[in-house]
N, C-alpha and C positions, 0 to 999 in steps of 0.2 A: 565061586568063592575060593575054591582050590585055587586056581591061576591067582585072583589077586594075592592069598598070603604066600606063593611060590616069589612072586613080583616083589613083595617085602623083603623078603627075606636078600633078596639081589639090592633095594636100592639104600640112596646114602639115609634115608631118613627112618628105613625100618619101617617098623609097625606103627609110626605115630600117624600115616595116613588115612587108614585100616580103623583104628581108635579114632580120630574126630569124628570118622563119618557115623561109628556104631555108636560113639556117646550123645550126638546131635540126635543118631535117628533115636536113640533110648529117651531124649528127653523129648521132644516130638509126640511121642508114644506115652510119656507119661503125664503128658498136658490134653491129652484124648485125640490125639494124632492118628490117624493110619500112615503107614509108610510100605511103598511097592518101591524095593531094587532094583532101578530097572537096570544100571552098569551090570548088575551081577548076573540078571539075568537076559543080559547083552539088545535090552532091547534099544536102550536109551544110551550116548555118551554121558549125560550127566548122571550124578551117584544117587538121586532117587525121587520119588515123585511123593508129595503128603494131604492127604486129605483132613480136614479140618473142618468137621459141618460139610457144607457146600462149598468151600472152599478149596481148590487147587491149587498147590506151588510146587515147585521142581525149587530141587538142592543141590550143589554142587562146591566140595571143599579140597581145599588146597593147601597142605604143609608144606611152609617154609621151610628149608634149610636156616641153620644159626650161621653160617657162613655167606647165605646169601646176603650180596652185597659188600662183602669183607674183602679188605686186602690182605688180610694176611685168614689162611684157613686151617684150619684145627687139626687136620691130619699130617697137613703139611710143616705147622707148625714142631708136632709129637715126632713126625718122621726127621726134622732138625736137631730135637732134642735128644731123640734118643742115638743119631751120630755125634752126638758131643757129650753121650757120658761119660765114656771115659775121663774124658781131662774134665769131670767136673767131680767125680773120684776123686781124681789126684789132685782136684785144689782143695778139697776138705783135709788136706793133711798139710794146708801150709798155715793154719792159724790166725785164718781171716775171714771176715763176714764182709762179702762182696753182693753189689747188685749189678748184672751185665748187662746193662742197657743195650738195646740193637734197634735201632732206627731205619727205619727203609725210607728211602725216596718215591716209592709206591706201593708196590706188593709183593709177597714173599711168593718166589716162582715156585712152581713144585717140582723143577728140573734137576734133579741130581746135582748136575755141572754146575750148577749156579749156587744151591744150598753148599756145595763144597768148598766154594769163595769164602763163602761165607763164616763155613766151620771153623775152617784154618784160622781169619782174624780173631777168631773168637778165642780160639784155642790159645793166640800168642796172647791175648792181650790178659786170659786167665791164666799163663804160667808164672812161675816165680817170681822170674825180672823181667815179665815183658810188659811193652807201655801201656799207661793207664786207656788210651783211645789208640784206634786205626780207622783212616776216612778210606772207604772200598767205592769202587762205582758202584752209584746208586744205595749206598749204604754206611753207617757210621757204627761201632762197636765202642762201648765205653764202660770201664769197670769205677766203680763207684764203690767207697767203704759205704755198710748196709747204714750204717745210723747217721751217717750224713745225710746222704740220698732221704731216710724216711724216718729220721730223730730217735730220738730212746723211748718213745710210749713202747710199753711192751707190747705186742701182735702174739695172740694167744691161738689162732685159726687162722685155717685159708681164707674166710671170710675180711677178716681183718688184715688181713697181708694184701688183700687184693683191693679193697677200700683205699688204704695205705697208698698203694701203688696206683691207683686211676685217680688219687688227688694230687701227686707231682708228679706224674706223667703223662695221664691225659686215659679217658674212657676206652678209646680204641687200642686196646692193647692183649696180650696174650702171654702168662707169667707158668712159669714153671723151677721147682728146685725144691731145695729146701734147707734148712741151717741145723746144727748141733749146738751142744754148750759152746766149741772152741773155734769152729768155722762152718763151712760150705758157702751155698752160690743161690741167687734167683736170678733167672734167666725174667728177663722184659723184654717181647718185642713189640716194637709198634710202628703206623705208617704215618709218614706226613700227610698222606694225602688221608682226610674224613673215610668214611665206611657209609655208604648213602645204601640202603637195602627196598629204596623205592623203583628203581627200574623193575627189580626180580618181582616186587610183591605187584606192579601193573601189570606186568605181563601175565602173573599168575590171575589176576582179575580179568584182562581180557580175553584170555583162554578159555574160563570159566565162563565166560559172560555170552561166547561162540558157542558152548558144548548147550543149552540153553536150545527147546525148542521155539520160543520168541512168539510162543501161544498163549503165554500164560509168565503169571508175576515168579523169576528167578529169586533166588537167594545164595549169596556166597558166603561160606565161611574159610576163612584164613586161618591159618595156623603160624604163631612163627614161635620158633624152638629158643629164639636168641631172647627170649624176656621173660622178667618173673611177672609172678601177680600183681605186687603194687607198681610194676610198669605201665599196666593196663591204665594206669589214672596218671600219668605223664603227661599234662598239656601240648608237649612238639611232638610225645609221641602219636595221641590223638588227633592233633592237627595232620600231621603227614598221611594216616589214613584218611581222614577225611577229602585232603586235597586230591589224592588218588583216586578214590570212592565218586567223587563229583567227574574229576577226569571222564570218568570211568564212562557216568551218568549221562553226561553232556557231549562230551566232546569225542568218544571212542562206540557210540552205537548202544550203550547198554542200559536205554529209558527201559528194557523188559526188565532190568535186574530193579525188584522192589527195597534191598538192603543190602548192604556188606560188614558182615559179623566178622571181627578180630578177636581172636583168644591163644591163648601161650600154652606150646606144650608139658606136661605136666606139672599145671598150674591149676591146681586141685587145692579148694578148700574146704573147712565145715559149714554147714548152711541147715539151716531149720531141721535140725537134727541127724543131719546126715552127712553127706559132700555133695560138691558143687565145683564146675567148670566158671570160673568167671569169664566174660567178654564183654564187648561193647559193640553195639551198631552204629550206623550210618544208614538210615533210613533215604532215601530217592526221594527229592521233592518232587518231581515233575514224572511218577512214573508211568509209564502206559498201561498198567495194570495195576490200580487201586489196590492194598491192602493193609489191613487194620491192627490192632494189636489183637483183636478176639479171633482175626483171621488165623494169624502167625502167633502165638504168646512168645514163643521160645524165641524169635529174632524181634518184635518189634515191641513186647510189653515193657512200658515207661518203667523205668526206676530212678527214686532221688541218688543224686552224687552223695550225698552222707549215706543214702544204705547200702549203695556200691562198697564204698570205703570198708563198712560198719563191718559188710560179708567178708571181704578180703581180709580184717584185723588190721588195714594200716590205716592214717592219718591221713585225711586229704591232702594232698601237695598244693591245692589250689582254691581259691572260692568256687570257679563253677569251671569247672572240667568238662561240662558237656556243651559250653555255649564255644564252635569251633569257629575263630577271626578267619573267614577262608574269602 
């Protein structure tokens, strides 16, 4: 246990690995589970083994990175911003509310030399008199007065800024800055190219799906850090696990794996007087190891799509979220 939280403490995701496994093996345990460590107690690669009655399953889970899949990444992004504060200083004193659009042609390098290309456009095109756009290889820079770019509704929160901004610009984006009464700047960047975070999340399946003694019905849990709760009930987002989850099933070797559980890092709700981790499965049709919902509760017990919702506090986005066109 030493070694794994020394391990957190070095990697990009922290403690959130460390937290899925003890919040799984806590509710495991609280549905009348036994749970043996075996990663901790280095017998086993995967993170633990549960008994349930008579029943045996091995667990093994996996946090996403919110970057995974991203062309542009959050560090790299912050390490951009914060070479451009100065001249973002100095445009708060020239009495304008500006939004600096920065479009990439694919992905924001993390190379110094190249964010430095970059800074510079950025910098002319936020001085006094320099021009509204600059076209860079691989890159566009464009200053926009704020209430054209995103109208006069007033924007009271980050919340609302950022809404604002991924409806006339597009989801894949990354905003930073902020406005006074008389000026400042929001920095927008974003890529032409989509943000697909299905490679990373297969690969995290088929890794998981190998640490798996293939003696007995697996279970994986996903973690991804890039989504809230009411994401969990998203139709494309549900479908994209699922096409993976089958991938997974059929075509990549993993008829032992019995399910694949998706849930969001600290996406914590209230639930039958307490809190609650939402997620959602993808049960194995065809698995080589039978297992039932009295087997498993925690990964395989039925819930209606209204008390999914009902737990979360939002509104379904769909009629039936769980029936996946795959």
């Amino acid at each position: 246990m030493t070694g794994r939280l020394r391990d957190a403490l070095k990697a990009e995701n922290g403690f959130a690995a460390i937290y899925l496994e003890l919040d799984l093996a806590q509710r495991i345990m609280d549905s009348g589970g036994d749970v043996t460590f075996t990663d901790f107690e280095g017998t086993h690669p995967f993170d633990y083994r549960f008994k349930q009655g008579d029943f045996v399953g091995e667990v093994e889970c996996k946090s996403l990175s919110a970057d995974a899949g991203r062309n542009i990444h959050r560090k790299d992004f912050y390490r951009f911003i914060d070479a451009l504060e100065p001249t973002l200083v100095d445009q708060r004193s020239l009495d304008r509310k500006d939004i600096l659009l920065i479009t990439l042609d694919h992905r924001l390098s993390p190379a110094t030399s190249d964010q430095e290309r970059l800074r510079l456009a950025a910098a002319e095109v936020l001085s006094a008199d320099g021009p509204d756009q600059i076209d860079g290889s691989g890159f566009t820079v464009q200053r926009q007065p704020f209430e054209r770019a995103l109208g006069t509704t007033p924007i009271s929160n980050e919340n609302e800024l950022y809404d604002a901004c991924t409806n006339v610009f597009g989801r894949s984006l990354h905003l930073s800055g902020g406005l006074t009464a008389t000026g400042g700047c929001v920095v927008v960047m974003r890529s032409l190219r989509e943000d697909d975070p299905s490679k990373p999340m297969l690969d995290a399946l088929r890794k998981a799906a190998d640490q798996f003694t293939r003696t007995r019905p697996g279970f994986i849990a996903v973690q991804d850090h890039g989504i809230e709760p009411a994401d969990l009930m998203l139709p494309h987002l549900r479908r994209r696990a699922g096409i993976l989850a089958y991938a997974l099933f059929g075509h990549y070797g993993g008829d032992h794996v019995a399910s694949v559980t998706v849930s969001a890092f600290g996406a914590v709700v209230s639930a039958a007087g307490g809190v609650g981790t939402p997620s959602f499965s993808i049960p194995n049709p065809t698995p080589a190891y039978p297992a039932t919902a009295s087997d498993a509760p925690v990964f395989l017990e039925p819930l209606s799509d209204q008390e999914f919702a009902n737990r979360i506090g939002t509104p379904l986005p769909a009629s039936n979220i769980s029936d996946l066109p795959i």
